[in-house]
N, C-alpha and C positions, 0 to 999 in steps of 0.2 A: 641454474643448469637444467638444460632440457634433458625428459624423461621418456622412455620409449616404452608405451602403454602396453601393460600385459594383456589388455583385452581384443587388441587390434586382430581378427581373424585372417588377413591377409599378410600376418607378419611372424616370423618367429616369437614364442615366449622367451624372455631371459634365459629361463633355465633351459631350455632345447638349441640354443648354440653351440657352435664348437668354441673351441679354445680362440680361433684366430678370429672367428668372428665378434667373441666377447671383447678381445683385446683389441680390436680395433674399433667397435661399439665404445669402449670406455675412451679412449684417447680421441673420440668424435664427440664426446661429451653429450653423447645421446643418452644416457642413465649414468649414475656413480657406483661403484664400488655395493655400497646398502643394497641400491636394486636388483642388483644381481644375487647376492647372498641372500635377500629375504626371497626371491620367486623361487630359488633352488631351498629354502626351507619348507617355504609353503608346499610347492609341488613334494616335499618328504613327507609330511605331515598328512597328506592328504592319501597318500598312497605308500606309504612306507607299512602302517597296519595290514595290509592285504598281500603285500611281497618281501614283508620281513628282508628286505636289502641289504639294512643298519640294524646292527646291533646297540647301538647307540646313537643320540644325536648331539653335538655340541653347543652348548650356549654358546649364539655368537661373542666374540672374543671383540669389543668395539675400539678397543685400541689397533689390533692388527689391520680392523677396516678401516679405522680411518690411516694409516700412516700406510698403506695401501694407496687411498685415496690422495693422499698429499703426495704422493712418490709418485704416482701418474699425471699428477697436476703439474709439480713440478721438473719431470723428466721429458715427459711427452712421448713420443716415440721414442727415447733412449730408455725408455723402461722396460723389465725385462715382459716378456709378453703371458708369464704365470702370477705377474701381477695382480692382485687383484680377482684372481679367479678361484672362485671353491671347489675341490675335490674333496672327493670319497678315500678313504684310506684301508685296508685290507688289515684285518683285527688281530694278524700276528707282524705287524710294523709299528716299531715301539714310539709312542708320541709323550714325550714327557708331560708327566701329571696325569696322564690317561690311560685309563684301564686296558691292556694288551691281555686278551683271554686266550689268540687262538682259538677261540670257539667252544673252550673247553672249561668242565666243572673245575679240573685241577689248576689253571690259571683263574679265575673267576674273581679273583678280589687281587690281581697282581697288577698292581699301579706303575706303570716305567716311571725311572727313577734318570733316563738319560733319553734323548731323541735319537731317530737312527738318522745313518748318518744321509739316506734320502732326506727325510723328513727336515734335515736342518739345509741341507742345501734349496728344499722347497720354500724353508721358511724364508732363504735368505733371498730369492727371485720374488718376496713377495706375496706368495699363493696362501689359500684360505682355509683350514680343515672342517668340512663341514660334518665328519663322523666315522666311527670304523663299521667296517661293512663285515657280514656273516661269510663263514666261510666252512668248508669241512673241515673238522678238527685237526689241527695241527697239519692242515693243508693234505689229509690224508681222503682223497675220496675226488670224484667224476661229475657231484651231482649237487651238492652242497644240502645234502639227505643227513647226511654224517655230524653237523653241529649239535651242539649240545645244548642248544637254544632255540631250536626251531628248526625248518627246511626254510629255502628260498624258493621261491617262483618266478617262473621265468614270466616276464613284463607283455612275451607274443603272445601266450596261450597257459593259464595259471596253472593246468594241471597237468602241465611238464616242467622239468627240471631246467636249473640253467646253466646249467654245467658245474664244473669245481675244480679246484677249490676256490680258486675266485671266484663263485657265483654269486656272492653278495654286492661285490665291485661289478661284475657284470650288468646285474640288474640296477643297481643304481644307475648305469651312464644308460644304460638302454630307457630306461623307463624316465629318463631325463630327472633324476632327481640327483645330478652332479655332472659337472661340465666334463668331467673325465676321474679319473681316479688311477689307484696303483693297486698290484695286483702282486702276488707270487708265483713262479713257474718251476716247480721240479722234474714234470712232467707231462706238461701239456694245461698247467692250471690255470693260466693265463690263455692262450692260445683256442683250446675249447671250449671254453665258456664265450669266450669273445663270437667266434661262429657259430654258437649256438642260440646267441640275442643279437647278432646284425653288426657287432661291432671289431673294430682292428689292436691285435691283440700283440706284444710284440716281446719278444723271448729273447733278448738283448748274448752277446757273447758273454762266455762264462767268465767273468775278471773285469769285466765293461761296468757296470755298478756293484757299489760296497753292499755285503752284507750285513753289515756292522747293525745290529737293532732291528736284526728280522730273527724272528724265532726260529731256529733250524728246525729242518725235517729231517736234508740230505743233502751234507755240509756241500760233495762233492760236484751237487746236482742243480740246488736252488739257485733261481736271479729272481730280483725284482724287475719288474715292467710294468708298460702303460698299457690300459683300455682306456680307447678313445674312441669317436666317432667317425674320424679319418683319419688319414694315414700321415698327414700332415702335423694332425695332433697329435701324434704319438713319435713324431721326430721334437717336437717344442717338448715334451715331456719325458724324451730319453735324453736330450742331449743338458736339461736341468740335472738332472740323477747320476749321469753317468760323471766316471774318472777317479784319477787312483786316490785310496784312502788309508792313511796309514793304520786305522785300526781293523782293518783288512788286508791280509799278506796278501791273500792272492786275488787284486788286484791290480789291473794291466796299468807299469807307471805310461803317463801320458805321453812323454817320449817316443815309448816303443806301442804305444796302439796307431796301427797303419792302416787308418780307414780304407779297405776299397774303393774305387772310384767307380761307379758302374758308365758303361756303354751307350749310346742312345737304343740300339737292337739287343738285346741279350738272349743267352742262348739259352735254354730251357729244358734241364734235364727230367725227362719221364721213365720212371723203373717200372716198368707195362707189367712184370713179373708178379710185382707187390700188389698189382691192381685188378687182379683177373675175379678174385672173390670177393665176400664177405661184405663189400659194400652194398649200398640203398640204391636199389635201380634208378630213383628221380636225382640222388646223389651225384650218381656217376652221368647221368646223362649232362646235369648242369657242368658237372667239370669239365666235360667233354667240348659242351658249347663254348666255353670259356677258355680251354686251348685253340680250339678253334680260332676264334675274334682273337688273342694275343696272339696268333699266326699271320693272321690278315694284318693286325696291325704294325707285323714287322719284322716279331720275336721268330725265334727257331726252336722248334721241337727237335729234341734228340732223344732220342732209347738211350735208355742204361741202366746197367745189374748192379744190384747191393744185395747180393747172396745172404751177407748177413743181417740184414736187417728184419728178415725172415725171423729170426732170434734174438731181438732189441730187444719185445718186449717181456721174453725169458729173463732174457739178462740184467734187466731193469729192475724188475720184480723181485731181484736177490739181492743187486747192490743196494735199491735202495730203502727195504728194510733192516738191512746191515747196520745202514748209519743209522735211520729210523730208533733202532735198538740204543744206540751208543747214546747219541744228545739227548733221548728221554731219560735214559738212564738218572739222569740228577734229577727227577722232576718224580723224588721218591716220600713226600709228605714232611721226610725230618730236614733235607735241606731247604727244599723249593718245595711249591706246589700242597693242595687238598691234603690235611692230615686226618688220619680217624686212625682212635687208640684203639688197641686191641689188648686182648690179654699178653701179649708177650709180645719183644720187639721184632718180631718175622711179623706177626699177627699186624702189626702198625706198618710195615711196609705193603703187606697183603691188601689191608682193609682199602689204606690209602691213595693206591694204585688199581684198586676195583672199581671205587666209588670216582675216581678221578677220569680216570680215562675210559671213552667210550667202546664199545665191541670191534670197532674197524682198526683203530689207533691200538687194543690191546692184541687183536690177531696182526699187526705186521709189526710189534716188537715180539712176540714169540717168533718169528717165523725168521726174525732178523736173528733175534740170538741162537735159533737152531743155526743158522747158517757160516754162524761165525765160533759155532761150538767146537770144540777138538774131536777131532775124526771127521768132519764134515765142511772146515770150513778148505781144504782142497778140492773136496768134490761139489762145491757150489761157487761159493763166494770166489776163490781163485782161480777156477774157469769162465766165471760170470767176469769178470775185469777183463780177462785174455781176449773175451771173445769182443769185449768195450774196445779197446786197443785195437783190433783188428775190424772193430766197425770205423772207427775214425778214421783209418787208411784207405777203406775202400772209399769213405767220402772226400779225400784227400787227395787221392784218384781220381774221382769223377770230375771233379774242380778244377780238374787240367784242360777238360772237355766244353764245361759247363758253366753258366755264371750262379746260377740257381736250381735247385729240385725240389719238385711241386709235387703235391699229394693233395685229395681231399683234406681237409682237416679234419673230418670228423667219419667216422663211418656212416650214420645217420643224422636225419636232423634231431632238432633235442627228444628226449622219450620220455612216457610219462613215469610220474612218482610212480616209486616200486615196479616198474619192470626189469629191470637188474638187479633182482633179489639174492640174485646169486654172484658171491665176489667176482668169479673169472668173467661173468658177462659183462661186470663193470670197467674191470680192469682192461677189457678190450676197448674199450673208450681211448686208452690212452696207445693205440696201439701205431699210428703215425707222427706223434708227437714224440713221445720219448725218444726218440735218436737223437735228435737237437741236444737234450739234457746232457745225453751219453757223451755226442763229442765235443759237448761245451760250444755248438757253431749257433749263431743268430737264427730266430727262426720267426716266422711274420703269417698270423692268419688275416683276410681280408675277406670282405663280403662277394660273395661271386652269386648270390641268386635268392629263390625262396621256390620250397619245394611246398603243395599240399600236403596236409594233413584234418582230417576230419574237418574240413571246409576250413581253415587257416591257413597262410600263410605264413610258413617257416623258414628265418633265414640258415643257412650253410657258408660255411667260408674255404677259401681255396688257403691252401698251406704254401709258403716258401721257405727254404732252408736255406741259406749262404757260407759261404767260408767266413773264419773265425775273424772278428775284424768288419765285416762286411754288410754292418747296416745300412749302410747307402747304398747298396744295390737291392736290398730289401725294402728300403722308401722307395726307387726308382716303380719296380716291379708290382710294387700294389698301387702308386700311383697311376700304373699305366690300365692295373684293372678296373681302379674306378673310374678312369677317364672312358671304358666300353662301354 
């Protein structure tokens, strides 16, 4: 079998292909299945110490590769196209026999005892686990600062962050040390991280993939998604993950999920309202250009109000340390989770809940149990849902008008460690992302540019949001961006 030389300088290395290129590399029998998995080890090995990515590496598995290998030999093109290809997997997605931390001291020796239920449909397409990626504790954080194992580094410039809480999954596919990987989004932790290292980040609808064996945050809010390279890759990596799973009610039976068909022109809602401040002058300028060229090339700009989206990321911020409060709740030393004895059994839930959970993950379960405390949880938490409710209508609204509504993804390009020393300056990070969560709609960041920074090159990504259902107007519309 011919081998496709890692040292060739006018050719891709193994591990810096996409998905469709590896897949069609291996059914050309240009390398096998080994080659591929060893360049994506090497290139970890070699750069993994300096971007803390992976929290872990796996001993390849040489059974999986080779009946990998034999399943593309003998399928040919009818094999599935995550055959044979190694991803990064995000360290609170439970991989049986493998240590799922979260990020966190209080998981730190918790071994899954079942796969979730991505992870088994990944296993069963064939694909390769090459490690779990770092991530902010218990997916609570912007920057992936918040681990309890180290930060991460962003792959474009080390001494900025690379977003979070997928930022370990981020830098691995950016710094090409995994062909792609999975991610979780509560809040934009998929989405922001992806525009903050170059790559397409995708916030799938809410009931579209199973929860089942992802550690909750914020039952009502989390999806699993792909970071990939392109947008392309990240439809071969939603459409393995996705469909209904009985040990997840609330997802969508197959039946009734009614894919949108997108348009060849679509129309393109802009809320010029939400966009007057607070963003990064080179930010907005690049978005600007890039409505522009999707104009020329066909698309419609249309104005439109979401009054209330002014107040998402209020509203955000209270539902979801609500749940935040509730699923940690059992992750108290004597059932689950870090024990340390104390003098008396309050002293053992005390200890073991100090020593377990880090300062960010402990400040948004107080802030969750104030909110759902008696006398308080009408004046927060049940107007924080009312006003959730009344943000879905407005975008249920605009979706009469619109096929899509774009926003920056990020307000700035990535920033350095510790300038967000202060929570609310972080939490504005997630301040265009969170409505996706809120009304459960698809939501797709794509690379639209690179702004300066202290002579670097930073990439930024353009955000789309679709109706609920409507990932294929969200592959059309980033496709159409990287084709500018």
């Amino acid at each position: 079998m011919g081998k496709l030389s890692l040292q060739l300088p006018d050719m891709k290395k193994l591990n810096e292909m996409t998905i469709e290129e590896a897949a069609r590399a291996l059914r050309a029998r240009e390398y096998s299945v080994q080659d591929l998995w060893d360049a994506c080890i090497k290139a970890i090995h070699e750069n993994n110490p300096k971007l803390n990515a992976y929290l872990e590496i796996f001993p390849a598995d040489t059974a999986a590769v080779a009946a990998a290998q034999k399943r593309i030999d003998t399928e040919g093109e009818k094999a599935p196209l995550l055959c044979g290809i190694p991803l990064a997997i995000k360290d609170n997605i439970l991989i049986e026999g493998k240590i799922a931390s979260a990020a966190s001291k209080m998981l730190e020796n918790y071994r899954a005892t079942y796969d979730a239920t991505v992870v088994k449909k990944l296993k069963e397409t064939g694909a390769l686990f090459l490690g779990r990626t770092n991530m902010d504790e218990f997916a609570m954080g912007s920057s992936t600062e918040h681990s309890a194992f180290g930060k991460t580094l962003n792959p474009h410039d080390t001494t900025r962050v690379p977003g979070g809480s997928s930022g370990g999954s981020a830098a691995a596919v950016a710094a090409h040390l995994a062909i792609a990987a999975l991610g979780s989004d509560t809040g934009g932790s998929i989405r922001q991280p992806a525009a903050l290292t170059g790559l397409v980040g995708l916030k799938p609808t809410y009931g579209a993939v199973s929860r089942s064996g992802l550690i909750a945050m914020g039952s009502s809010l989390d999806q699993i998604g792909p970071l990939t390279k392109t947008v392309a890759d990240a439809r071969i990596l939603y459409e393995a993950i996705r469909g209904k799973d009985v040990l997840d009610s609330t997802t969508i039976p197959d039946g009734l999920y009614k894919t949108a068909k997108p348009v060849k022109h679509l129309r393109i809602g802009v809320p010029k309202d939400l966009l007057k401040e607070g963003i990064d002058e080179d930010v907005r300028k690049t978005f600007d250009v890039m409505l522009e060229k999707l104009m020329k090339a066909g698309h419609t700009l249309v104005d439109i109000e979401l009054p209330t989206s002014a107040h998402a990321l209020a509203a955000y911020y209270v539902i979801m340390p609500a749940e935040v409060s509730t699923n940690l709740a059992r992750l108290d030393g004597i059932r689950y989770g870090h024990f340390s004895r104390g003098d008396t059994l309050l002293d053992d839930y005390i200890n073991s809940r100090t020593e377990g959970f880090g300062e960010e993950t402990r400040r948004r379960i107080l802030l969750g149990t104030f909110v759902l405390s008696s006398g308080y949880i009408d004046a927060y938490y049940r107007k924080a849902d009312a006003a959730r409710a009344i943000l879905r209508k407005e975008y249920d609204d605009s979706f009469t008008k619109v096929d899509v509504i774009t926003f920056p993804t990020t307000l700035s390009p990535a920033f350095k460690f510790g300038d967000k020393g202060d929570p609310l300056s972080m939490y504005l990070e997630d301040i265009f992302t969170v409505t996706a969560n809120l009304t459960g709609m698809p939501a797709i960041s794509v690379p639209m540019g690179n702004v300066k920074r202290d002579g670097k090159d930073l990439p930024v990504g353009i955000h789309f949001t679709a109706p609920h259902q409507g990932e294929e107007i969200l592959f059309a519309i980033g496709a159409a961006v990287e084709k500018i």
